[in-house]
N, C-alpha and C positions, 0 to 999 in steps of 0.2 A: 641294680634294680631292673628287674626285665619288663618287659612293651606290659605287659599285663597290668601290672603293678603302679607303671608309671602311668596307663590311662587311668584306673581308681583316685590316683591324690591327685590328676588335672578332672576326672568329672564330679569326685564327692567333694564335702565340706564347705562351709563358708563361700569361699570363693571360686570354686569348682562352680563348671561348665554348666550343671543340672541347678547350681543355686543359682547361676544369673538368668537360666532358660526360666525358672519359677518367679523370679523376681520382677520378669520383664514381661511374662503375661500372666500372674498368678496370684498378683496382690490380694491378698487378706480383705483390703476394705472395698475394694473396688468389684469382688466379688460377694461382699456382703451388701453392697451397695444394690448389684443387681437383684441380688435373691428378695431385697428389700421391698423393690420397685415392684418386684413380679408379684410378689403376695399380698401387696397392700392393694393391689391394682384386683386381687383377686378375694380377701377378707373383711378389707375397710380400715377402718381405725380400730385400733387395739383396745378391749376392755377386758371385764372382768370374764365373760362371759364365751370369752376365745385364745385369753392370752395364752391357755397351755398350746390351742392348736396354732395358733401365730410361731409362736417359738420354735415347736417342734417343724413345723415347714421349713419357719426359715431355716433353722439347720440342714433340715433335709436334702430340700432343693439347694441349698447352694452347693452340697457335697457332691449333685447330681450334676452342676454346674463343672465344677471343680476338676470332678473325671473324664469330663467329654472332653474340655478344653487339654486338659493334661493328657489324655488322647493325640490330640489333635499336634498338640506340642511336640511330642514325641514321634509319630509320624514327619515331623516337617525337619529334625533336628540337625539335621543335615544340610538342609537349605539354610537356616538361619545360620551357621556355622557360619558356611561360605560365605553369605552376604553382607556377614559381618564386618565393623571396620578393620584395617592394620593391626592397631593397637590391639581389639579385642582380641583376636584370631592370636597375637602374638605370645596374652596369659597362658594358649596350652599348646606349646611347642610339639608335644605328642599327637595330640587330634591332629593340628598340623601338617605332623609329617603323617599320617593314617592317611588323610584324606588327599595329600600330595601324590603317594601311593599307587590308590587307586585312582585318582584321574592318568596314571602315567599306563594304569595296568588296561585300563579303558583305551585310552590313545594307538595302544599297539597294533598296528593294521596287520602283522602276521599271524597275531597269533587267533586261536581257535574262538568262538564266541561262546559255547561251551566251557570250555576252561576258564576263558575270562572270569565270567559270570559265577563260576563255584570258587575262582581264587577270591571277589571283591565279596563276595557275602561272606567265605569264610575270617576274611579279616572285621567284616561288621558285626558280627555276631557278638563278639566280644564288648562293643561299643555300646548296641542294643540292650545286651543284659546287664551289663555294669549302671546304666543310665536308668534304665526301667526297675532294678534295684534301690537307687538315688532316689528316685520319684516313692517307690513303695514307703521308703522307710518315712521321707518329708510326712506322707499320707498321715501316718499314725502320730506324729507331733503337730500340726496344724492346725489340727481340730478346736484346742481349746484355746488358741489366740484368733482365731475367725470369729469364735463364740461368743468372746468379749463384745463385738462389732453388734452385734444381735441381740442382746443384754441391753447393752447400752438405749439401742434403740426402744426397747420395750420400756424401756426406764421412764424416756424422755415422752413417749406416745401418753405413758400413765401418769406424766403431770411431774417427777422425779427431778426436772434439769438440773436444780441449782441446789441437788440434795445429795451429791453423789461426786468423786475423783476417780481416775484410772488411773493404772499404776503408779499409786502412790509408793514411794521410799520409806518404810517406815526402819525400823529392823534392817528388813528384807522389803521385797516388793509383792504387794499386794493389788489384786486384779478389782476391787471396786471398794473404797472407803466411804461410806457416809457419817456424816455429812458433808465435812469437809477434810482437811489438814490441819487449818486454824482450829476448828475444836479438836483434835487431837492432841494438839497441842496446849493445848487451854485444861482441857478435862476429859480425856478419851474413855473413860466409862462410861462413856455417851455415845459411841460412836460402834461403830457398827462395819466386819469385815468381810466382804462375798468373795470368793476364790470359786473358779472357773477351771475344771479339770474334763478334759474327754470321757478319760474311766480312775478308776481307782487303781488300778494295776499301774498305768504308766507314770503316774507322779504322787504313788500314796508320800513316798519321803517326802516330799515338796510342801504337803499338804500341811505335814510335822511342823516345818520349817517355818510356813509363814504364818502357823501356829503360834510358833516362838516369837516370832515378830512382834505380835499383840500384848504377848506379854500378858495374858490369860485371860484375854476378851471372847466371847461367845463368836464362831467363825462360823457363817454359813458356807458350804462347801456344794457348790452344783455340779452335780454330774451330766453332762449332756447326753450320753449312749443310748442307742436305743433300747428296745426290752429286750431284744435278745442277744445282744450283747452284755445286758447287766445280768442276764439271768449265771452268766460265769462270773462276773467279776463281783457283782454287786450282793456279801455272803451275809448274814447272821453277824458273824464274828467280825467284820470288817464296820459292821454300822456299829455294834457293838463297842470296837474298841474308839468310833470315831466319838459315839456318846460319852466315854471317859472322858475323852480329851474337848468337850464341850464343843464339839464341832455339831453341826443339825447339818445332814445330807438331804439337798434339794435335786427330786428326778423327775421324772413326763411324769404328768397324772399316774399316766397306766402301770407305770411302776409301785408308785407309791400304793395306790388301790388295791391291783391283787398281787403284789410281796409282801409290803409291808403297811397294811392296814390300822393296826395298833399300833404300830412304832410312834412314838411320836417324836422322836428327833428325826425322823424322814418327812420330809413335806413334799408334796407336790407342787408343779409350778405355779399350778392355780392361789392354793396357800399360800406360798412365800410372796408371789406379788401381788397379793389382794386381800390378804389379812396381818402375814407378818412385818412386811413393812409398812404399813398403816399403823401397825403396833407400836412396832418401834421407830416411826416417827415422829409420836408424841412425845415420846424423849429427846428427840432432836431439836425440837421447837421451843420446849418449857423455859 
């Protein structure tokens, strides 16, 4: 396996270098926690009358959150390397000897500072874009488990707490049950399933899947993207096929208004949480 190769499986995957760099300042809730503070500090309390613009912020700014900091990450990822403990330093025997390397190629008091300097960058180069790779691809998977974080909260501001599960095991695992597990158990044509997707491109199969989990329940399905991200993703034929499968796709107002106006298995945020779960609350309660 050559140097190249062997930094790839020490910085991607699971356990790879770039997931503990994300894990250790990148947490999911603790950056929805901020985005939370900043726009409640800046909207108020949530009602009917702002939830699409609540939501859409909060996704927003935290994404804005997200990339500064993952900036900032990557810029430093060398310092935290090294300052790391034994142990840690010891998961990537590669980085290791990289950066052994170059402090030995630094060290050399004959040689040129010139040369130095084109030898130690040309071996970071490699480090830099295989890491900043790692990070791109996280980007495009993260979206719709932060989302959850931001849901939830809007749930709980609109009176929801003790009307709703997160990742419940049904099937499969599903991103929001109401009411409970106990009535699903009990009598689940009562209950009611929200799935949480970025776009429909990156997890339409998934969508299938916890489809099948329900076992032929009515699935509301939220896309978080913005408009001009849905304007590729979000087609005719794709809301189309999701009304077959009794899925109702939930996007920003602005979506729903000027794409899909008549649809009506498309709802806006404002709809889905200020008339249809009201709706189908009454089912929950009776």
């Amino acid at each position: 396996m050559s140097i190249d190769e062997q930094l790839r499986k020490e910085i991607f995957g699971r356990s790879g270098f770039a997931s503990w760099l994300r894990a250790e300042k990148l947490s999911g809730k603790v950056l929805a926690e901020r985005a939370q503070k900043q726009i409640q500090e800046e909207l108020g309390s949530v009602n009917c009358e702002n939830v699409n613009e609540y939501l859409c912020r909060l996704l927003d700014f935290e994404y804005e959150i997200y990339l500064e900091l993952e900036r900032e990450i990557i810029d430093s990822a060398v310092e935290i390397f090294l300052k790391a403990d034994e142990q840690r330093r010891g998961k990537y025997p590669t980085l290791q000897q990289l950066f052994d390397e170059l402090q030995r190629l630094l060290e050399q008091r004959d040689s040129e500072t010139r040369e130095t300097l084109i030898a130690v960058s040309k071996r970071l180069s490699q480090f830099y874009k295989l890491l900043m790779e790692s990070f791109a691809q996280s980007r495009k998977t993260r979206a719709g488990g932060s989302a959850q974080y931001h849901v939830e909260f809007i749930l709980n501001q609109l009176g929801y707490q003790d009307l709703f599960e997160c990742q419940c095991t049904l099937n499969g695992t599903v991103d929001f049950l109401f009411p409970s597990f106990a009535m699903w158990q009990t009598d689940r044509r009562r209950c009611t399933v929200l799935s949480i997707k970025r776009t429909l491109r990156e997890r339409h199969k998934q969508v299938f899947e916890e489809l099948l989990a329900t076992r032929g329940l009515t699935v509301y399905l939220m896309s978080t993207q913005t408009e001009s991200e849905a304007r590729k993703d979000i087609t005719a034929e794709k809301v189309q096929r999701l009304n077959e499968q009794n899925v109702y796709l939930v996007v920003r107002d602005a979506i729903k208004q000027k794409r899909f106006p008549e649809e009506t298995s498309v709802l806006g945020f404002t709809d889905f949480f200020c008339k249809e779960l009201p709706r189908l609350k009454k089912n929950w309660e009776d």
